[in-house]
Short mmCIF file of the C-alpha atoms (twelve columns), coordinates in Angstrom:
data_MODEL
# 
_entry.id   MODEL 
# 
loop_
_atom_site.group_PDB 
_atom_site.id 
_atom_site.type_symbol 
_atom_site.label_atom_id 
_atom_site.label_alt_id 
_atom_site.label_comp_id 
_atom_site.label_asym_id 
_atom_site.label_seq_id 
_atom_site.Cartn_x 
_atom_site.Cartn_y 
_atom_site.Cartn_z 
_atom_site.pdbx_PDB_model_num 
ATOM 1   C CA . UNK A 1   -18.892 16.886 228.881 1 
ATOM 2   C CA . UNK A 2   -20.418 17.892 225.411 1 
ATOM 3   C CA . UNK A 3   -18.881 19.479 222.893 1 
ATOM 4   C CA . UNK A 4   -21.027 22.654 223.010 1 
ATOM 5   C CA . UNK A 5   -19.567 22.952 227.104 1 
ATOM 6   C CA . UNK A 6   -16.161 22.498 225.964 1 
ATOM 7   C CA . UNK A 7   -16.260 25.608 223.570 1 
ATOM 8   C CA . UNK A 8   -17.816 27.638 226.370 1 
ATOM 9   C CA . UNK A 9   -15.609 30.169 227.427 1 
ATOM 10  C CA . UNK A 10  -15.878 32.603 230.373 1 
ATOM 11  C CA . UNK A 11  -17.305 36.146 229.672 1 
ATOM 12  C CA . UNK A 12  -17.130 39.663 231.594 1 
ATOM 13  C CA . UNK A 13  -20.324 41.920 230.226 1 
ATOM 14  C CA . UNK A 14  -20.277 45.661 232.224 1 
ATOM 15  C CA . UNK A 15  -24.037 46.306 231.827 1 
ATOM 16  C CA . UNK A 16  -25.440 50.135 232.245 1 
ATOM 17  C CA . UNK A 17  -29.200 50.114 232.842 1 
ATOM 18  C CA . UNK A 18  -30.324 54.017 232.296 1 
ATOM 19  C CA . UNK A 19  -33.119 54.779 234.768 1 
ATOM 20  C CA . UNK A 20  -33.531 54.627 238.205 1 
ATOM 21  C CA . UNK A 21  -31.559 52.500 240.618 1 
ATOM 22  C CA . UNK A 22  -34.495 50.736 242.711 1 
ATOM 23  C CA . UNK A 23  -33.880 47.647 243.422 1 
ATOM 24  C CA . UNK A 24  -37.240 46.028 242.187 1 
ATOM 25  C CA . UNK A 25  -36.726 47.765 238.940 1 
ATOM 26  C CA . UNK A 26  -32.714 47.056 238.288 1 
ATOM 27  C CA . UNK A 27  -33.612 43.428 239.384 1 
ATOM 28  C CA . UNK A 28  -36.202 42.739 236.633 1 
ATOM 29  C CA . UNK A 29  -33.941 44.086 234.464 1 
ATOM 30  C CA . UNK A 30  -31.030 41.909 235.022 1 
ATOM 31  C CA . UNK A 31  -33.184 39.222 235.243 1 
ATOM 32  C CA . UNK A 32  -33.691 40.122 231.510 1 
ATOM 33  C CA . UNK A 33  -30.102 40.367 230.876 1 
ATOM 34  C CA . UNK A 34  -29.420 36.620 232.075 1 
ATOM 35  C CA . UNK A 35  -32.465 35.587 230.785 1 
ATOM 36  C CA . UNK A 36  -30.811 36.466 227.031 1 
ATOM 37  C CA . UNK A 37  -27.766 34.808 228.253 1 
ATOM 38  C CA . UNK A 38  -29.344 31.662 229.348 1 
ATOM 39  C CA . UNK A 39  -31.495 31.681 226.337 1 
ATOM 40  C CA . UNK A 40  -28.738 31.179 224.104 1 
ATOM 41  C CA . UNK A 41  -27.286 28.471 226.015 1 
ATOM 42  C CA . UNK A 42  -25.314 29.712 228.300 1 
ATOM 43  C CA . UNK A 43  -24.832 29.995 232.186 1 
ATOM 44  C CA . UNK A 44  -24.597 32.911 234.532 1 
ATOM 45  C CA . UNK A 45  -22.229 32.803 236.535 1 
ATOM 46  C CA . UNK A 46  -21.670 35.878 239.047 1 
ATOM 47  C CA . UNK A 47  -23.863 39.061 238.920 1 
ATOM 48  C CA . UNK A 48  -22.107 42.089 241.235 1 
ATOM 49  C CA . UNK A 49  -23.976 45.524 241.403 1 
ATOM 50  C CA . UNK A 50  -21.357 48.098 241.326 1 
ATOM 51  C CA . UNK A 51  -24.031 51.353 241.807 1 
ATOM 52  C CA . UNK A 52  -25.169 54.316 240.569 1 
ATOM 53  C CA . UNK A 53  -22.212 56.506 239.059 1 
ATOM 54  C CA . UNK A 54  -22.367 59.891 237.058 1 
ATOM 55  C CA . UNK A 55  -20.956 59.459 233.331 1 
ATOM 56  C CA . UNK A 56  -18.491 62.065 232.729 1 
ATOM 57  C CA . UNK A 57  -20.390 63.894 229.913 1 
ATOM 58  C CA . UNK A 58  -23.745 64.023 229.596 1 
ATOM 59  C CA . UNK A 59  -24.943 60.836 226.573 1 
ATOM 60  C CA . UNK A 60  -28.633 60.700 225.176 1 
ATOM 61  C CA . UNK A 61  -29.741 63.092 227.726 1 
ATOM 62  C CA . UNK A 62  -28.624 60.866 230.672 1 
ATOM 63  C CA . UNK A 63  -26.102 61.661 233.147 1 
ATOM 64  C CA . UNK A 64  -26.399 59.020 235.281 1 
ATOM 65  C CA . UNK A 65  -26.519 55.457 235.341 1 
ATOM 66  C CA . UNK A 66  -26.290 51.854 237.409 1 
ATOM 67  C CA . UNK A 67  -23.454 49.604 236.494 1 
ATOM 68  C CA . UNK A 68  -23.844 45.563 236.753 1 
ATOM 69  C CA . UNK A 69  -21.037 43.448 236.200 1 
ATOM 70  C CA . UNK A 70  -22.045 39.709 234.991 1 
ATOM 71  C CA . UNK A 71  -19.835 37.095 235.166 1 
ATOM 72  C CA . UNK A 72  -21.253 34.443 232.356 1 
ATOM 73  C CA . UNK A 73  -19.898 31.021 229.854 1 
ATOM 74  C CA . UNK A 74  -21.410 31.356 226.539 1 
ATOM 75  C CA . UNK A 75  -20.428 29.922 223.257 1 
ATOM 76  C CA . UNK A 76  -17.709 32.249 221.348 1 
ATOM 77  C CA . UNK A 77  -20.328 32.386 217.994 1 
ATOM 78  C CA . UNK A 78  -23.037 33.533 219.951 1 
ATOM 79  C CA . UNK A 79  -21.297 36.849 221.519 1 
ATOM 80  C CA . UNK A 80  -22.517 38.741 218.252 1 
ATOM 81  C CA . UNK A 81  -26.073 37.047 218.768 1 
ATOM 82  C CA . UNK A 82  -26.112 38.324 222.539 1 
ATOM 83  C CA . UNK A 83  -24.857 41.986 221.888 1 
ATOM 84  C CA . UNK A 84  -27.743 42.468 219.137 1 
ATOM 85  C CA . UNK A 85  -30.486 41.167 221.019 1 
ATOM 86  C CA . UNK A 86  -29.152 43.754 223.557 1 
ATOM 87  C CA . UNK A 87  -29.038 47.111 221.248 1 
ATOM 88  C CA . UNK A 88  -32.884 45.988 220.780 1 
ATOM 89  C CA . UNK A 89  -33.694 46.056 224.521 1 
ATOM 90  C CA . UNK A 90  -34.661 50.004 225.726 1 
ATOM 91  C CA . UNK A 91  -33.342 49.100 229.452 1 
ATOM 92  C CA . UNK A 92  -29.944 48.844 228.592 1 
ATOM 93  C CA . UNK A 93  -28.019 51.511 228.148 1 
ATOM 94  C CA . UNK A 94  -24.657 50.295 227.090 1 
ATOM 95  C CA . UNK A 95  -22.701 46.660 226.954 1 
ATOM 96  C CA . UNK A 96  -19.296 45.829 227.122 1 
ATOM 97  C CA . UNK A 97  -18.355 42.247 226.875 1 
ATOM 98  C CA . UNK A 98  -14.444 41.210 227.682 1 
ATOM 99  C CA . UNK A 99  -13.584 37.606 227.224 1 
ATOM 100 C CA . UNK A 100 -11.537 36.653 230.748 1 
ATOM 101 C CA . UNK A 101 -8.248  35.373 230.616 1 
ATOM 102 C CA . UNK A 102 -7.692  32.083 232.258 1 
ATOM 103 C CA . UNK A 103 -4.156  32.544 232.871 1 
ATOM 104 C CA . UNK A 104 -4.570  36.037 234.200 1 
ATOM 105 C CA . UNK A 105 -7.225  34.957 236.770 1 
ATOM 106 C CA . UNK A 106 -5.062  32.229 238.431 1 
ATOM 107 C CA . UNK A 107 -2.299  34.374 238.721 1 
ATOM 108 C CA . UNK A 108 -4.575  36.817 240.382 1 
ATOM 109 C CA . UNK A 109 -6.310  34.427 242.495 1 
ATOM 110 C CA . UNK A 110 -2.531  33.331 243.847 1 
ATOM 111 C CA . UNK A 111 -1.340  36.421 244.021 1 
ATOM 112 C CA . UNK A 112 -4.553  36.748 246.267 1 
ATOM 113 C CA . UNK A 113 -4.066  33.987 248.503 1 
ATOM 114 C CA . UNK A 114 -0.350  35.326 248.775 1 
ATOM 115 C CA . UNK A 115 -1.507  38.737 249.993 1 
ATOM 116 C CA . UNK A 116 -4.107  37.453 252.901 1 
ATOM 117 C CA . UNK A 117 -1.404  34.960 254.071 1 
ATOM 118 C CA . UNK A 118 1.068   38.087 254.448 1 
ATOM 119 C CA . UNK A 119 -1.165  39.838 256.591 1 
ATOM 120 C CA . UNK A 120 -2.239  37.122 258.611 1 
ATOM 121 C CA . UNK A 121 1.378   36.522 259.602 1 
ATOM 122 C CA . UNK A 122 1.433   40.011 259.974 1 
ATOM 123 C CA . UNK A 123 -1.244  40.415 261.803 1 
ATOM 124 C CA . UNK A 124 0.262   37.085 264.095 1 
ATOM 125 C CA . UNK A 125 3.766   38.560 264.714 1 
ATOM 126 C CA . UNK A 126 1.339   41.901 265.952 1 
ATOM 127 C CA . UNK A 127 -0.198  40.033 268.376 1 
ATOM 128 C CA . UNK A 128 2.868   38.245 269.240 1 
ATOM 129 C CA . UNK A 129 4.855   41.155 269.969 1 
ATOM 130 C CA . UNK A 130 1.826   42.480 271.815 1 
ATOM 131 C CA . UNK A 131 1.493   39.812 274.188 1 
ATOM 132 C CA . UNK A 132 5.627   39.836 274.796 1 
ATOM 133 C CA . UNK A 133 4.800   43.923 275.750 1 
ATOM 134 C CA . UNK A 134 1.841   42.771 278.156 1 
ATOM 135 C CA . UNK A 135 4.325   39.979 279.525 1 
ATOM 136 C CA . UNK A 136 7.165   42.882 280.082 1 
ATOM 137 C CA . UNK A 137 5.196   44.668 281.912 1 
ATOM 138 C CA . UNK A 138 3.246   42.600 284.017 1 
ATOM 139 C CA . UNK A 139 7.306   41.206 285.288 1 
ATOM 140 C CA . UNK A 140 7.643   44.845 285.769 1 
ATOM 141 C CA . UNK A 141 4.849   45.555 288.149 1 
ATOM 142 C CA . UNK A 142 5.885   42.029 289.750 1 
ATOM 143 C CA . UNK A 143 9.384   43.256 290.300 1 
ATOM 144 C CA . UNK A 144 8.399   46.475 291.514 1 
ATOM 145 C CA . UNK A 145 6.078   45.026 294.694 1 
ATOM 146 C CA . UNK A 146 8.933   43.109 295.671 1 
# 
């Protein structure tokens, strides 16, 4: 590992593109984005289109826009570098970068895993209790002919 990997750390950037929502068009565009972030040495991790959504006031004559959330590493000194190369590009609209908490995200992903074993023994002891029901009453009907 080099040094400059070790002093990545893991970025969330919520990206509004203004404009239309086609996907030809948005893709370019976030191409763009992670083009910037790959320029300055860094790696994209996730990209997630969350949609079109209506701001709640009207901004800059726009009342709409299409949120991307990109998951990316970049070096800490070059966040600054990133955000100002942004406010010079005319397809995006608005950036907010959020460094992610390491911590935070394991406890997440465990509480995660947690949650889908729950229902799955839920979802078990369902079917269990189902099949005891289907048992019951096929004994029933067996009882009954006699």
């Amino acid at each position: 590992m080099t040094p400059s990997e070790n002093s990545m750390k893991k970025y969330d950037g919520l990206y509004i593109f203004a404009g239309s929502a086609k996907d030809d068009v948005l893709d370019k565009q976030v191409d763009k984005v992670c083009g910037e972030i790959t320029r300055l040495d860094g790696n994209v991790l996730t990209t997630e289109v969350l949609g079109k959504r209506t701001f709640a006031r009207p901004m800059q004559k726009r009342d709409n826009g299409v949120y991307v959330k990109i998951r990316f590493e970049l070096d800490p000194s070059q966040v600054s570098v990133l955000l100002g190369r942004y406010r010079l590009t005319e397809d995006v609209f608005r950036v907010q970068i959020l460094a992610v908490d390491e911590r935070r995200e394991a406890i997440l992903a465990r509480q995660s895993e947690e949650r889908k074993a729950r229902e799955a023994a839920r979802a078990a002891a369902e079917e269990a209790t189902a099949n005891e029901d289907d048992d019951s009453e096929i004994q029933d009907e067996y009882e009954d002919d006699e």
